[in-house]
C-alpha positions in Angstrom: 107.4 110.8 109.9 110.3 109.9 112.4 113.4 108.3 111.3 112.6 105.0 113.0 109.0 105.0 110.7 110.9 106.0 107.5 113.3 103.0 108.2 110.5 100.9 108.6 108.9 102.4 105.8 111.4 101.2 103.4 112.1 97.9 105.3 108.5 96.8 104.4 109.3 97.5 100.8 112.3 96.3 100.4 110.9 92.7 101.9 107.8 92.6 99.6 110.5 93.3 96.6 114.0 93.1 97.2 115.2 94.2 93.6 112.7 96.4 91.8 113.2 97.3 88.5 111.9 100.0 85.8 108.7 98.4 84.3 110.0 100.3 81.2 111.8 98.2 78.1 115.5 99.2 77.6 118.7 97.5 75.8 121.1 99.6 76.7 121.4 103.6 78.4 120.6 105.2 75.2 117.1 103.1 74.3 116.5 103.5 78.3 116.9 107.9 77.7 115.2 107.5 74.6 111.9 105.1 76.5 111.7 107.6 79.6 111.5 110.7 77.4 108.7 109.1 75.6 106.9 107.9 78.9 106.2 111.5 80.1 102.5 112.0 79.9 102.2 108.5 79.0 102.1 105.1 80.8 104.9 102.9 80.4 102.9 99.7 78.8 101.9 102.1 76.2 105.4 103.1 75.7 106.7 99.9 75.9 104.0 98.8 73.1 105.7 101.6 71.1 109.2 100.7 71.1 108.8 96.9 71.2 109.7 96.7 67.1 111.5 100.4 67.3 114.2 98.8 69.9 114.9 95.9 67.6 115.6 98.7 64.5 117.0 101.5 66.2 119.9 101.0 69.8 122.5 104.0 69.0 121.5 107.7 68.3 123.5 107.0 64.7 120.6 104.7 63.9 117.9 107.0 65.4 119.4 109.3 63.3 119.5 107.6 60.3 115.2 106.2 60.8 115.2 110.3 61.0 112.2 112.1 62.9 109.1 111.0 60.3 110.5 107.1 60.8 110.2 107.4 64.7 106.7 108.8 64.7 105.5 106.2 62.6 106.8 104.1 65.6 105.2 106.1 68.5 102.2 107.6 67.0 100.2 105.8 69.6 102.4 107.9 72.8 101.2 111.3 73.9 102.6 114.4 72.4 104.6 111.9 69.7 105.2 114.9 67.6 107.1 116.7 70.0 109.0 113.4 71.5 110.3 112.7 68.0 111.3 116.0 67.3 113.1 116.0 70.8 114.5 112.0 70.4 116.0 113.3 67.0 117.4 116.4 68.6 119.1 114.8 71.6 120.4 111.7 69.4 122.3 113.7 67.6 123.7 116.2 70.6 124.9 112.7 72.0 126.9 112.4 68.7 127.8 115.8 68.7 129.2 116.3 72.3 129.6 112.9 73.5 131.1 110.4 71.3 127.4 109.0 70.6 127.3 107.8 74.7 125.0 108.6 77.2 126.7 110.9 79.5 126.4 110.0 83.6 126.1 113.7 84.6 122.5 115.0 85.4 124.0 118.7 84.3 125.0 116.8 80.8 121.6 115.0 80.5 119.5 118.2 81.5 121.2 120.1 78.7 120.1 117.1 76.6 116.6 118.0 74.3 113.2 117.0 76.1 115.5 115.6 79.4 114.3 117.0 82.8 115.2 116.8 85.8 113.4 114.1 86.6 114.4 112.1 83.2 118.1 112.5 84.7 117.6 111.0 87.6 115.8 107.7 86.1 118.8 107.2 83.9 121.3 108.2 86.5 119.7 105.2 88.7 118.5 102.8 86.1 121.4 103.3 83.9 124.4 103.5 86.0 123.2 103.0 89.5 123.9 106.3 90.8 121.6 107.1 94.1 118.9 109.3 92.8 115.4 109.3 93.4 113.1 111.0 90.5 109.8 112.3 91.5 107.5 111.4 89.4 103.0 111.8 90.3 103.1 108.9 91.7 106.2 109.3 94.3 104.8 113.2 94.6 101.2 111.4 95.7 102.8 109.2 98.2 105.3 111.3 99.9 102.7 113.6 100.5 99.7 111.5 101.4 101.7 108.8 103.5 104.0 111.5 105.2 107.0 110.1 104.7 108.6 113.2 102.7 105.8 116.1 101.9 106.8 119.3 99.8 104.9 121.7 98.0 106.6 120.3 94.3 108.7 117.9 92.9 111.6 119.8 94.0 111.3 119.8 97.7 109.6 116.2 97.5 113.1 114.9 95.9 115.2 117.0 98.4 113.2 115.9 101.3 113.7 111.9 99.9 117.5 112.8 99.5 117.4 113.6 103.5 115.2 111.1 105.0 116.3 108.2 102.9 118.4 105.9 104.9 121.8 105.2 102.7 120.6 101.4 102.4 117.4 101.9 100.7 118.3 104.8 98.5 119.7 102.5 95.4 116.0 101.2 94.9 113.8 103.7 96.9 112.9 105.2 93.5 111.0 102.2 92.0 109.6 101.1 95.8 107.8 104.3 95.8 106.7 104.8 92.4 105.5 100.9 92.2 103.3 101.8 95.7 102.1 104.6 94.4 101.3 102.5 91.0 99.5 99.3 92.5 98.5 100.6 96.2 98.8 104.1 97.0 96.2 104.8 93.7 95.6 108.2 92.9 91.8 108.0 93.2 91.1 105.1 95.2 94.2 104.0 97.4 93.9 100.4 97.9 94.9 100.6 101.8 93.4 97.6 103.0 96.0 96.1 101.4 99.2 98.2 102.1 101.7 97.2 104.5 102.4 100.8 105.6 98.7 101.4 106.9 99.7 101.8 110.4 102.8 104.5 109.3 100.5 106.4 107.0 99.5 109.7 108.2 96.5 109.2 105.3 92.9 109.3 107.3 90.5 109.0 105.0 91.9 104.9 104.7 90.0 103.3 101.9 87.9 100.5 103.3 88.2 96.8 101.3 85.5 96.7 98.3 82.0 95.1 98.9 81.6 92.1 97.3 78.5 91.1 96.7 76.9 87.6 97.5 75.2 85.0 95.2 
């Protein structure tokens, strides 16, 4: 896609919602770390429905701490892989305390070294949190970047690098939650909804999805 396209890519998105925000619940940086390592392999009302009560108990990794690993899975028994989320929320809670004076550092190499934190859980909290320019690929932003054309790559990796590049400065603050919203709502997996999507005529997609059939009487 040619720079002029990509501007107008974002442009379109940016006018539909000027100021996107995480659909995930969050009080602070460390409830927002703790809600995006939970929502991997899981959809974010489902995680949301998890912490809802566990937010109102538990804000700092001393109280995560002190519900302790079997409290926090009676929380998010209903997430994916809750076992293994606990065990890692425990973990990192109390490498915050350990290394960091109980904060949420704003360095991806700091979260990354952090217990269930990927790359792409750094970069959610690196934008959400502190509104660093970072753009986490997620399925969804993987999906569109490839099937639209505005950044393809073989993985995550080259997707994000090729975002970094192609990204005009203005848009790169919310480009993260334009494209995974898109990809969320429109740009479906199985079924994009493109008689609907304001980028129809940028997209590089064939195959566009025709409008359902409704049926009469």
């Amino acid at each position: 896609m040619k720079r002029e396209a990509v501007f107008e890519f974002y442009r379109r998105l940016a006018e539909l919602n000027p100021s996107p925000e995480t659909e995930l619940d969050y009080v602070n940086p460390y409830t927002l770390l703790v809600a995006v390592v939970l929502s991997a392999q899981a959809t974010d009302v489902g995680v949301n429905k998890a912490t809802h009560r566990l937010f109102q108990q538990v804000q700092t990794p001393d109280a995560m701490l002190a519900l302790g690993e079997e409290g926090l899975k009676q929380h998010i028994k209903t997430v994916g892989l809750f076992n293994m989320k606990a065990k890692n929320v425990i973990a990192l809670s109390q490498q915050l305390i350990d290394r960091h004076g109980g904060e949420v550092p704003q360095d991806r190499d700091a979260l990354e070294a952090l217990p269930g934190v990927g790359r792409k859980t750094a970069n959610v909290v690196l934008n959400v949190a502190f509104g660093q320019d970072t753009i986490a690929v997620d399925t969804h932003i993987f999906r569109v970047s490839n099937r639209t054309g505005l950044a393809p790559g073989k993985d995550v990796v080259a997707v994000e690098q090729k975002l970094e590049k192609v990204t005009p400065q203005v848009f790169k603050s919310h480009a993260h939650h334009w494209l995974i919203l898109h990809g969320r709502y429109v740009c479906k997996a199985r079924k994009p909804e493109c008689w609907h999507c304001v980028e129809i005529d940028l997209c590089v997609y064939k195959p566009k999805t025709p409008p359902p059939v409704i049926a009469k009487g």
